[in-house]
VMD Tcl script that draws the C-alpha trace (Angstrom):
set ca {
  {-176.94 56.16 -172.25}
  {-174.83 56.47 -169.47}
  {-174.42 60.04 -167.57}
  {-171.40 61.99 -167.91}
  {-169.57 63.48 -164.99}
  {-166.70 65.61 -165.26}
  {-164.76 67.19 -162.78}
  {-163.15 70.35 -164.22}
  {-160.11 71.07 -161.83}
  {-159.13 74.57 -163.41}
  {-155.93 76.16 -162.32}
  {-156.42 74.46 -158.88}
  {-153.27 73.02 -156.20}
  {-149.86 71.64 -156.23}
  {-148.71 68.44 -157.50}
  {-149.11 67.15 -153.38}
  {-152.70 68.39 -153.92}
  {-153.50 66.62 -156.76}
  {-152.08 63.16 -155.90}
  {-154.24 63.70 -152.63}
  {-157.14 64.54 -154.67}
  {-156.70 61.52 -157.10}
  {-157.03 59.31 -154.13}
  {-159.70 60.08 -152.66}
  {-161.62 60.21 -155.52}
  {-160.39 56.47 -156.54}
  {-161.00 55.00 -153.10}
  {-164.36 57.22 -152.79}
  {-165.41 55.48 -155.92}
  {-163.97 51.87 -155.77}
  {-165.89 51.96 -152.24}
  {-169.36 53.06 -154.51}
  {-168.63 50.96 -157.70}
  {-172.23 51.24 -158.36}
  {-171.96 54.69 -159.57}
  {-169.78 53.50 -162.30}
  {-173.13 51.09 -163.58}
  {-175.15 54.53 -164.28}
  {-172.44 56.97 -165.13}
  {-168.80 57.52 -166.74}
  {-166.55 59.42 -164.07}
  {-163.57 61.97 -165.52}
  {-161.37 64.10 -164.27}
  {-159.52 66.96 -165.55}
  {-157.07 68.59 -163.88}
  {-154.23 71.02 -165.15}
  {-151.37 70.12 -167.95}
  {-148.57 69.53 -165.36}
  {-150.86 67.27 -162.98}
  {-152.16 64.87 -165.77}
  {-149.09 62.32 -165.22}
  {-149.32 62.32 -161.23}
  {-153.44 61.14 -162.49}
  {-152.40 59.12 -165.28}
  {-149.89 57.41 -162.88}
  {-153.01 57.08 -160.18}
  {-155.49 55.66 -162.37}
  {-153.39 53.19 -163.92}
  {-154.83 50.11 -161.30}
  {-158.51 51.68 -161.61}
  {-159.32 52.62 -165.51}
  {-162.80 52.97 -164.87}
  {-162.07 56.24 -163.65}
  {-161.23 58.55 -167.31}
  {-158.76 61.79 -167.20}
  {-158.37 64.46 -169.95}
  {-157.25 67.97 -170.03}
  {-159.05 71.34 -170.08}
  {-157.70 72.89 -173.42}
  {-156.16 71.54 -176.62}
  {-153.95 73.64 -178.91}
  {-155.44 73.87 -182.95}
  {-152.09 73.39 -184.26}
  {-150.28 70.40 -184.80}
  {-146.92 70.16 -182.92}
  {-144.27 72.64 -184.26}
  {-143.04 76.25 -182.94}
  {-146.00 77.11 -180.77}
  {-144.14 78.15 -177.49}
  {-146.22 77.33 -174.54}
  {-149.01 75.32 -176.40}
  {-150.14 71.66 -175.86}
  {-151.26 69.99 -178.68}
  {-153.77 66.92 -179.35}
  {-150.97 64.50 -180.13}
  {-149.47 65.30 -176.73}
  {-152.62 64.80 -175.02}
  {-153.17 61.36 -176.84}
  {-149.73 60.53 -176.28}
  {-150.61 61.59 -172.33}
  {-153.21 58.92 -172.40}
  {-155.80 61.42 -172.05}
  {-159.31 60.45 -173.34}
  {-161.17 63.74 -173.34}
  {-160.35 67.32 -173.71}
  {-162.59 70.22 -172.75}
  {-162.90 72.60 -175.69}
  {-164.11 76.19 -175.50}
  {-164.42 77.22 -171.95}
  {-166.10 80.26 -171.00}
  {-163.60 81.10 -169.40}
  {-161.00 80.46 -172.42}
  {-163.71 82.57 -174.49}
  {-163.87 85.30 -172.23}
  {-160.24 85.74 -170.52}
  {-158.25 84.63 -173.74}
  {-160.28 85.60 -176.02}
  {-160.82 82.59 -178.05}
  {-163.29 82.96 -180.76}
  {-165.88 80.57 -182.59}
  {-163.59 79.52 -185.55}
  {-160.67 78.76 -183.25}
  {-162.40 76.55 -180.94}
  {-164.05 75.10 -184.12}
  {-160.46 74.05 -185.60}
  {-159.40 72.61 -181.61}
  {-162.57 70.28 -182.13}
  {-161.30 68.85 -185.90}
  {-157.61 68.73 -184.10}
  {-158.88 66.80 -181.26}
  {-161.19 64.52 -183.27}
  {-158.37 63.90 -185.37}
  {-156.10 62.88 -182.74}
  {-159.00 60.28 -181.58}
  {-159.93 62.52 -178.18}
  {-163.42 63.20 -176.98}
  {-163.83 66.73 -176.89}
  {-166.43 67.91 -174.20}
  {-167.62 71.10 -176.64}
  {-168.55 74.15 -173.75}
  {-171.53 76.71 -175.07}
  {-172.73 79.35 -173.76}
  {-174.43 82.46 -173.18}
  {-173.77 85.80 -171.20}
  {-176.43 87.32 -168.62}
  {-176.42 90.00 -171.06}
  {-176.98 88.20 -173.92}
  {-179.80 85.93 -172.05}
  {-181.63 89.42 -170.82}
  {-181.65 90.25 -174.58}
  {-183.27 87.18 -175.33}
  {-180.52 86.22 -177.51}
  {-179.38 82.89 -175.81}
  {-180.74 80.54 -178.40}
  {-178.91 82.87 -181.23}
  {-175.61 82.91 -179.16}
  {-175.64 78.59 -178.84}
  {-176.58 78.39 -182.06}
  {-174.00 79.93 -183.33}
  {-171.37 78.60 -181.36}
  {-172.70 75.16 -182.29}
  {-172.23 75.77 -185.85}
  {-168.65 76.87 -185.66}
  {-167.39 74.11 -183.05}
  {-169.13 71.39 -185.30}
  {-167.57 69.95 -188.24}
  {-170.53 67.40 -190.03}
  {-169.25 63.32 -189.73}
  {-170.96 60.38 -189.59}
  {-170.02 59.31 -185.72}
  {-168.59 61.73 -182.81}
  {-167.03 59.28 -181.09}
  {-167.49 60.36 -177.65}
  {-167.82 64.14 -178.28}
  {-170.25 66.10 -175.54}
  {-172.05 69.52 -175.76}
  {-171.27 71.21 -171.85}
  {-174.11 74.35 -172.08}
  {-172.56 76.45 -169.26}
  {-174.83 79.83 -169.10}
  {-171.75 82.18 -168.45}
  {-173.71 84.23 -165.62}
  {-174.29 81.09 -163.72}
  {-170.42 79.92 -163.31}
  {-168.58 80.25 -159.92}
  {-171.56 82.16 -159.02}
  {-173.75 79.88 -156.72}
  {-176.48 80.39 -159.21}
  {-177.58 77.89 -161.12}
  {-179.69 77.93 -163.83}
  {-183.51 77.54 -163.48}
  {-184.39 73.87 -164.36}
  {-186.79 75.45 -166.94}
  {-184.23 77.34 -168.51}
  {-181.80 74.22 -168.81}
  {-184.54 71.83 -169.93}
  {-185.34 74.65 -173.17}
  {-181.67 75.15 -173.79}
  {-180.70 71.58 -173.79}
  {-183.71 70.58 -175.49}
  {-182.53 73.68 -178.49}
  {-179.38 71.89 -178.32}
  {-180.37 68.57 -178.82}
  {-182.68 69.64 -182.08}
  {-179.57 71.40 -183.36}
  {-177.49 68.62 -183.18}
  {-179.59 66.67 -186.26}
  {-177.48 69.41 -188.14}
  {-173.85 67.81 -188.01}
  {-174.31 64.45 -187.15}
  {-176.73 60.98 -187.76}
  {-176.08 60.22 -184.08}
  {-176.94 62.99 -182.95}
  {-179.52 60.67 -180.41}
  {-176.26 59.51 -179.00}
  {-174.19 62.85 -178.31}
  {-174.17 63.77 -174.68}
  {-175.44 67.28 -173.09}
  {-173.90 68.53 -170.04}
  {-174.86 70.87 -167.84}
  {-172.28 73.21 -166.14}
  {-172.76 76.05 -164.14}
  {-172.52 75.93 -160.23}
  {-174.04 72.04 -160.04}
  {-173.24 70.96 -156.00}
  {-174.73 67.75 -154.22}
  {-177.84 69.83 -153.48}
  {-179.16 70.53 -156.94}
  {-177.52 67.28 -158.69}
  {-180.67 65.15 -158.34}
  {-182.90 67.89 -159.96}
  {-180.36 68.73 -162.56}
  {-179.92 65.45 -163.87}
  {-182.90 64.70 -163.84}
  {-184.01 67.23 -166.59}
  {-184.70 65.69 -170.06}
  {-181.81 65.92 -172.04}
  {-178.92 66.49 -169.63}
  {-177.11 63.65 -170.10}
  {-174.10 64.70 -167.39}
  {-172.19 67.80 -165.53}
  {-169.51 69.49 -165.77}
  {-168.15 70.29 -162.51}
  {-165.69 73.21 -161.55}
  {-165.60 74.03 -158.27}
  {-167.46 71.07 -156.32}
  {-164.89 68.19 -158.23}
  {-161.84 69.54 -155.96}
  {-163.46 67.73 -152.89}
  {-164.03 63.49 -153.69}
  {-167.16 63.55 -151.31}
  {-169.04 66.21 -152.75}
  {-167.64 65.15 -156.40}
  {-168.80 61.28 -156.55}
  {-172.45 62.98 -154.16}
  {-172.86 64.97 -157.93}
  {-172.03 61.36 -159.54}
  {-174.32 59.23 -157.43}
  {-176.91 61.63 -157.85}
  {-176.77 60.25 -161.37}
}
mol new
graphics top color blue
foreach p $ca { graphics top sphere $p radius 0.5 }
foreach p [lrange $ca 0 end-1] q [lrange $ca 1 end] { graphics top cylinder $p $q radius 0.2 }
display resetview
């Protein structure tokens, strides 16, 4: 199984910025193809940039792009939304699903994030599926509850997932600096990986990320844990050098 690694722009830079970004990242990686032989690379930058990357990648598809929300709704009279069918239509391959950050700042809940997955799946995109617990929630010994639960709303039961991935991004470890202890990523992904014989019969072949403040410096250790099978990457994905350093360390 190859490792995932996803760079997770956010609401990051101008249209200049991106292009500039895009670059480097394509000639950091054509000049260290053998990252591509142990991992799949993707980027996801913000709606309005994905055809400035779609236009970039087009002479270098090993490099993937998606976007970092999906709308549940097909298309219609939802001002300011951008549904699946746009994103397909976009090119995009993946879609990040159920940020924190979505969770916490726009208040997305379980069920809604559950109906983006079924849009996106429908639509043929890979969602990257984000879980997560708060540092209050962990201190009450309630982070297996909290992931659980998430799990079971985001997860319709098929046969196949396509591509889908599980990102477990501990809340209190995002934009922080602080990363997770590798024992407590090793038990959650490991509590992930057991849950996922729930919803699907290849469940062996569903990808866990880890993301939450992963830099060059802890990449090695991190994925190197049993049962992280990528990263998402926020912060250290809007530089190419220290981006493809998390990738190589694959």
């Amino acid at each position: 199984m190859k490792k995932l690694i996803v760079g997770n722009w956010k609401m990051n830079g101008s249209m200049e910025d991106a292009r500039v970004l895009i670059a480097n990242t394509i000639n950091s990686l054509d000049a260290q193809k053998e990252i591509l032989k142990k991992c799949e690379v993707v980027v996801c930058p913000p709606f309005l940039h994905i055809p400035a990357v779609r236009h970039a990648i087009y002479g270098f598809p090993e490099l993937r792009f998606g976007a970092q929300n999906c709308s549940a709704h097909e298309d219609g009279a939802h001002t300011g939304e951008i549904s699946a069918s746009m994103l397909r239509d976009s090119s995009c391959t993946y879609v990040i699903v159920g940020h924190s950050e979505r969770r916490t700042l726009c208040k997305e809940t379980d069920e809604e994030i559950g109906e983006k997955v079924k849009t996106a799946l429908r639509y043929d995109l890979s969602p990257i599926v984000c879980v997560g617990e708060t540092q209050e929630e962990r201190e009450a010994g309630q982070q297996q509850e909290v992931v659980g639960r998430q799990l079971a709303a985001a997860l319709p039961k098929l046969e196949t997932y396509h591509n889908l991935a599980i990102a477990y991004e501990p809340v209190w470890a995002i934009g922080s600096g602080n990363a997770a202890t590798p024992q407590d990523i090793q038990e959650m992904h490991a509590f992930i990986r057991e849950q996922l014989k729930n919803y699907s019969k290849a469940h062996e072949d569903i990808r866990i990320l880890y993301g939450g403040s992963v830099k060059p410096d802890n990449a090695a250790v991190t994925l190197s844990i049993p049962n992280v099978n990528g990263a998402l990457i926020g912060g250290a994905s809007l530089k190419a050098d220290s981006f493809l350093a998390i990738a190589k360390a694959s």
